[in-house]
N, C-alpha and C positions, 0 to 999 in steps of 0.2 A: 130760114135764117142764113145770113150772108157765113163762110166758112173766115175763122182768123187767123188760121195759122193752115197752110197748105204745105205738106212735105212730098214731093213728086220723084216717083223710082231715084230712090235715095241706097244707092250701093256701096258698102262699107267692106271693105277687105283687111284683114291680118294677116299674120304670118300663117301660112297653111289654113285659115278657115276664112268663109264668107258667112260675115257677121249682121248682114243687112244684105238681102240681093234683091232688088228693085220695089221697092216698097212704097208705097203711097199712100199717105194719113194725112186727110180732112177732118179740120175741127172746126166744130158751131162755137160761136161766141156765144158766153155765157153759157156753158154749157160743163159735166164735167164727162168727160170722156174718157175710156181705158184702156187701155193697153195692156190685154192679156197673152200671158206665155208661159211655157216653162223655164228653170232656167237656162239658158245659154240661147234663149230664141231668138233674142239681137232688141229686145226691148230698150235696153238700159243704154245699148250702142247708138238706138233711134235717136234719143233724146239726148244724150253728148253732143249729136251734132246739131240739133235743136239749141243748145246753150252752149256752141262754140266749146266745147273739148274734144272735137274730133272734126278732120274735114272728111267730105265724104267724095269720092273716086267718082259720081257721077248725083245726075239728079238737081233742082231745084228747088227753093223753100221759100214763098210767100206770105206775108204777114201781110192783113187786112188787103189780099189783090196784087200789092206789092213785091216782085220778087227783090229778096235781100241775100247780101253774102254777109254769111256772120262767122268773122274766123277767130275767135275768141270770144269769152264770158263778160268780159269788158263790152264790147259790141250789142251781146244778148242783152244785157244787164240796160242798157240806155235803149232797145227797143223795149223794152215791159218785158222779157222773159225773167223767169226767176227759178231756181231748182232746190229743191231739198234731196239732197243724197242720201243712198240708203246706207253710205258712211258718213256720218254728219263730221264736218269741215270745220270744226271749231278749237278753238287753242286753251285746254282745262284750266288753266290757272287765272285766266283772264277773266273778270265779270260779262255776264248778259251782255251789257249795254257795248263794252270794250270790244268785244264778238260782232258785235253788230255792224257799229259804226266802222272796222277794219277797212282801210283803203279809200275810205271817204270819212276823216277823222273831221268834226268843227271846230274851228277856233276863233277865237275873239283874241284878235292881234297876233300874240306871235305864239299865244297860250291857249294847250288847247281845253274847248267846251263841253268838261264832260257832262255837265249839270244839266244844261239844254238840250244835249245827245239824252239823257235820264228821262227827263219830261218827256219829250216826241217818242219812246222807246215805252213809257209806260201810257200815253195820250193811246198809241196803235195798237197795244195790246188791249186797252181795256175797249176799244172801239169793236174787236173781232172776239173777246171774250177769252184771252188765249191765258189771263192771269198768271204772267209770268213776272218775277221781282226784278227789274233791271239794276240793282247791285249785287243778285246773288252768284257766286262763282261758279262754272262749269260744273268743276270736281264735284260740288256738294251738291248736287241736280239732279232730280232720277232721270234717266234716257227719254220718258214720256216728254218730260218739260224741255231736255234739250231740242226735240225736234221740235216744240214750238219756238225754240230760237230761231233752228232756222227758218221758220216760216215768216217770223216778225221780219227776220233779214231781206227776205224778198221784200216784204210790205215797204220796212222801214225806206227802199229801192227803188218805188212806186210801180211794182210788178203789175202786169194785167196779168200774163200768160203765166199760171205758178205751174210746176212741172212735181210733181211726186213720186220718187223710186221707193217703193215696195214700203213705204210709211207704216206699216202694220207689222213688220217682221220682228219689232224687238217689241209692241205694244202690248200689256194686261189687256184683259177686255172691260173693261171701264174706259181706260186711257182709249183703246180704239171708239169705242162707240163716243168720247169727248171727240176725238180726229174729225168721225162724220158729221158731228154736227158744226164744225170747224168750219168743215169744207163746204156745208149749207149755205154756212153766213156769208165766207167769202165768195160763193156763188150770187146769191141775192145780193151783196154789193158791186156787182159788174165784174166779178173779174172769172179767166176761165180758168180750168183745171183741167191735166194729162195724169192721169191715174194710173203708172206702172203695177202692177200686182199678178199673182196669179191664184190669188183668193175669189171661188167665185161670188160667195155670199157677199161679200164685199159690194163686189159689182152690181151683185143685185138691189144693193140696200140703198148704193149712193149715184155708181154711172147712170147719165141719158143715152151715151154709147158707148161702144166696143169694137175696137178693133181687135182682131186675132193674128198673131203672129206664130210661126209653128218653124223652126231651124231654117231662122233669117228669112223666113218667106212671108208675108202678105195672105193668110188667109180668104179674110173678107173680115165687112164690117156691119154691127147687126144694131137695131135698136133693142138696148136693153130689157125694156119693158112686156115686149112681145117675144123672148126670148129666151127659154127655160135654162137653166144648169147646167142640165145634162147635154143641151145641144151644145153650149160654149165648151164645154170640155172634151168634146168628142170633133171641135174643131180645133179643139188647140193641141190635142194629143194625136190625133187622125183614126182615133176607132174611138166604140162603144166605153163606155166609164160604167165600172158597178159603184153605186151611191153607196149598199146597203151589205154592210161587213158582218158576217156568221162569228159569233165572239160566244166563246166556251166559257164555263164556270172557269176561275181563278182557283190555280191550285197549287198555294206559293207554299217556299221548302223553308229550309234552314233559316237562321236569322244571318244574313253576310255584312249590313252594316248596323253596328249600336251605338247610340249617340242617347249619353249620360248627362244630365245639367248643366248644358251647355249655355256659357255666357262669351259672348263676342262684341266687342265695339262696332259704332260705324266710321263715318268719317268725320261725324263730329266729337269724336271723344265720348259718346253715349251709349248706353247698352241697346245695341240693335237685335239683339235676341239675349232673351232672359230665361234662364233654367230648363230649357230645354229639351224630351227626351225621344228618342224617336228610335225605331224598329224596321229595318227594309230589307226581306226576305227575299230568296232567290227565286227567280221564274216571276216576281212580283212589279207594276209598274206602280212606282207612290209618286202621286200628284200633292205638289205643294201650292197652293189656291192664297191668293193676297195680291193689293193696291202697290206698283211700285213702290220701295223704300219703308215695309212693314217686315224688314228682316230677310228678307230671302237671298240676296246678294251674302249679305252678311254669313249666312249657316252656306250656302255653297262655297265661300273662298275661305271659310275653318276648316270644311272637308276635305276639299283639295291644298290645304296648305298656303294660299295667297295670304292671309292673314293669321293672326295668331289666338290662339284661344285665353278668354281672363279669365275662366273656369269651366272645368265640367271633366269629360273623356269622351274621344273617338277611338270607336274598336271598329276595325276592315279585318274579320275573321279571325277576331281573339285578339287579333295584334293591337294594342294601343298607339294607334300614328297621329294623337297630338302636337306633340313634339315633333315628327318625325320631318325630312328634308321631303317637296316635293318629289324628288325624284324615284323615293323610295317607295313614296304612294302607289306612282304608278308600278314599279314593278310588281306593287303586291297585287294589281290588278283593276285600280279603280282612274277611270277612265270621266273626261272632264270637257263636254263641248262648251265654250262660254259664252256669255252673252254678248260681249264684243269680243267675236271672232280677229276681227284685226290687231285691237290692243294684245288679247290674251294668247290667243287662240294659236296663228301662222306667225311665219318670218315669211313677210311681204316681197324681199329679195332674194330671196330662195326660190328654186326651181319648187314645181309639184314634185319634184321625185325626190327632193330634199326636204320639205315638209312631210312627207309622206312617211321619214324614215328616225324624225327627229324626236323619238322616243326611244328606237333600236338602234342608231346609227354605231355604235361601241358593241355591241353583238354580232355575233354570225349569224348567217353570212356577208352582214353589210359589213364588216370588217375582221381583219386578224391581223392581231399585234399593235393595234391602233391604227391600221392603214384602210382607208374606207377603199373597197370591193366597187367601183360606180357603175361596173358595166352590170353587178348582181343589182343594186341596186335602181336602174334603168329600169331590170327585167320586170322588178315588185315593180313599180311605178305603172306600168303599162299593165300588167295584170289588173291590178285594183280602178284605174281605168275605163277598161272594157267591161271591168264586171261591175262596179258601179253607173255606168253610162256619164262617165266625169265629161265637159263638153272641154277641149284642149286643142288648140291648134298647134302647140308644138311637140304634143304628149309629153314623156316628163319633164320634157327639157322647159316645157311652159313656163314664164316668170308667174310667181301667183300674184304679183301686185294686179296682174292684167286678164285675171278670169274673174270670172259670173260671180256674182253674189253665190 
């Protein structure tokens, strides 16, 4: 089968790190293909410059034989490329359809058509199965349904080439196994797919191939099918992987958080968890199992204080922090990674070594008297770092808007 998209030694440079260094990915038409890495292996940088948000310092990129220069999204966008980011690109307050149509609005005279944008927006959803309501707003949408916006967006575009950054990262596993069969359909209707991930069941279940990428290098690229687990992961880390984890009887302590009849709204004004009680023990790991938008958004942002409670109590070790200011949460100890890390989670314009401190920055030793300490401050940065294997071209000084998922 003829390849549709050829990206040839494609070398991508930042500031202090090489992000892409001569890379070359051939894709079958009609095919979906994947692009596996760790993070920071230059996957996501590949495909930027596949959809025009990055130029690349060397290298070639043909479509159907074709070499083409594509120096922005505008350009991708009128060859059939199309991208779903693994930050989905949409503006919350606006409906489906208003998301969609962005930048290519219809109008009938000098007014514009949103009724007609409504039909075409629900004619291509219900064509590909994606059952989305093109009047409902962003805000009120679980994360599942927002990434099939973006996908209708590509559709709605007339994409061949759709491109996928890490599409499973914020998914339930219902929602994900709905994704695969997504990507089925839109397969059998001609068009191809680039599967970023570094999930390998994934790959097993949906890519034809694989390409391997390992800190910005070109691995190799393998047929799927003939191709075990264990061998992809021991190419994309460069040694042996143990599958099979020795896990000891559970032998959980004290009770450290208690949650009493707890009732919390959603975003519709409705009770998104109803009386509530629940028990999580120290040394203990509690899985909370459900369909996006059955509560669970809701009982995490009452715990951590993004929302307000309409009854019940939260005890964090006796202490009742219902009421209490976020801030005070955390000091007592309870710690909160979120599901959109960019809304909740960083300041995007902050250095890693000012994310890094923007819980303690008002303590010693990152400050005395109010004055922040930056060179102690550096020092934490680059510790946590190395011992996390953080991937950073500029160490702390890194802008976070511009590292790895």
């Amino acid at each position: 089968m003829a390849f549709i998209i050829e990206m040839l030694n494609i070398t991508k440079d930042f500031p202090g790190i090489r992000a892409n260094d001569d890379i070359t990915l051939q894709v079958e038409e009609r095919s979906i293909h994947a692009l596996l890495g760790e993070n920071g292996a230059g996957k996501s940088t590949l495909m930027s410059i596949l959809f025009g948000l990055y130029k690349a310092e060397t290298g070639t990129i043909r479509l159907r034989g074709k070499e083409v220069q594509i120096g922005d999204p505008n350009v991708a966008t009128s060859l059939g490329i199309g991208m779903v980011h693994q930050h989905f690109k949409l503006v919350q307050n606006f409906t489906v359809t208003e998301n969609i149509i962005l930048g290519m609005e219809p109008h009938r005279g000098p007014i514009l058509d949103i009724k007609s944008a409504e039909k075409k927006v629900e004619s291509i959803s219900k064509l590909y199965g994606l059952a989305v309501d093109p009047r409902a707003k962003i805000e009120d949408i679980s994360v599942g349904m927002q990434q099939r916006v973006e996908i209708l967006k590509m559709l709605y575009r007339d994409a061949e080439i759709l491109i996928f950054d890490e599409p499973t990262a914020v998914l339930t596993p219902q929602e994900i196994h709905e994704l695969i069969q997504i990507m089925r359909r839109l397969v059998v209707e001609g068009k191809t797919i680039i599967l970023i991930t570094h999930k390998l069941k994934e790959i097993k279940e949906v890519a034809d191939s694989c390409t391997v990428l390992r800190r910005g290098r070109c691995i190799g690229t393998v047929p799927v099918a003939n191709t075990s687990e264990e061998q992809m992961a021991e190419m994309m880390v460069g040694r042996e992987v143990n599958f099979h984890v020795e896990k000891g009887e559970a032998k959980p302590g004290d009770v450290l958080l208690r949650i009493e009849n707890l009732d919390v709204k959603n975003s519709k004004g409705v009770l998104g968890v109803r009386k509530l009680s629940l028990d999580v023990r120290a040394g203990e790991i509690l899985g909370l199992c459900g369909i996006d938008g059955n509560g669970q958004t809701e009982l995490i942002q009452a715990i951590t204080g993004l929302t307000k409670c309409e009854g019940g109590k939260i005890f964090l070790r006796d202490a009742d922090i219902s009421g209490m200011p976020i801030k005070q949460r955390l000091d007592l100890g309870l710690g909160h990674i979120p599901e959109d890390r960019q809304r909740y989670g960083l300041v995007l314009d902050f250095s890693l070594a000012e994310n890094l401190v923007i819980h303690s920055y008002l303590r010693k030793p990152y400050a005395h008297w109010g004055v922040l300490n930056k060179k102690v401050i550096r020092e934490n940065a680059e510790r946590l770092i190395g011992e996390f294997d953080v991937r950073s071209g500029q160490g702390g000084l890194t802008p976070t808007r511009s590292m790895s998922g």
